[in-house]
C-alpha positions, 0 to 999 in steps of 0.5 A, a space after each residue: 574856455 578852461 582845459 583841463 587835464 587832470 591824470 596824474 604823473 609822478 615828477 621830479 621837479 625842474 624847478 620850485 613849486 608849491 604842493 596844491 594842498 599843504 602849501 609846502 614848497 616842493 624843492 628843485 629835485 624833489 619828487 612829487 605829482 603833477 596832479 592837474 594842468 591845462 589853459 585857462 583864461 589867464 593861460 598855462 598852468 601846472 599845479 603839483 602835490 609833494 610826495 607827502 601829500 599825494 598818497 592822500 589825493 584820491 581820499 581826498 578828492 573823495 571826501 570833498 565831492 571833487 571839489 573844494 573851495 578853500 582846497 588847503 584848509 579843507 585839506 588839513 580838515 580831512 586829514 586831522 578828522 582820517 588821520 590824526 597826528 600826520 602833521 607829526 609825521 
């Protein structure tokens, strides 16, 4: 049985982590999101968005339906496609 718990809670991480949708590492002090958390079959997890990414996890989760496969590479799809140059930024 998966637990999920999905609110949404500004962080200053404790230690490394890797933004659920860019892939970045979100370094120790850094500020980003808990976005999602919970049991699964393989227990505990915790997944969190940098601070450049997050403002964008609402939009997102909407043009997605909620739900993504490839969350990553359809990140980078629906940000070329709403915001253009944003790798630039």
């Amino acid at each position: 049985m998966t637990v999920y718990d999905f609110e949404r809670k500004p962080v200053k991480t404790r230690k490394k982590h890797w933004c659920l949708y860019c892939g970045e590492v979100i370094p120790v002090g850094a500020d980003g999101v808990k976005c999602e958390s919970g049991f699964c079959e393989d227990g505990p997890f915790r997944e969190y968005v940098c601070a450049r990414c997050a403002p964008y996890a609402n939009e997102f989760a909407e043009w997605c339906d909620g739900w993504c496969e490839s969350l990553s590479e359809l990140f980078f799809e629906f940000m070329d496609e709403r915001h253009p140059g944003w790798r630039d930024e």
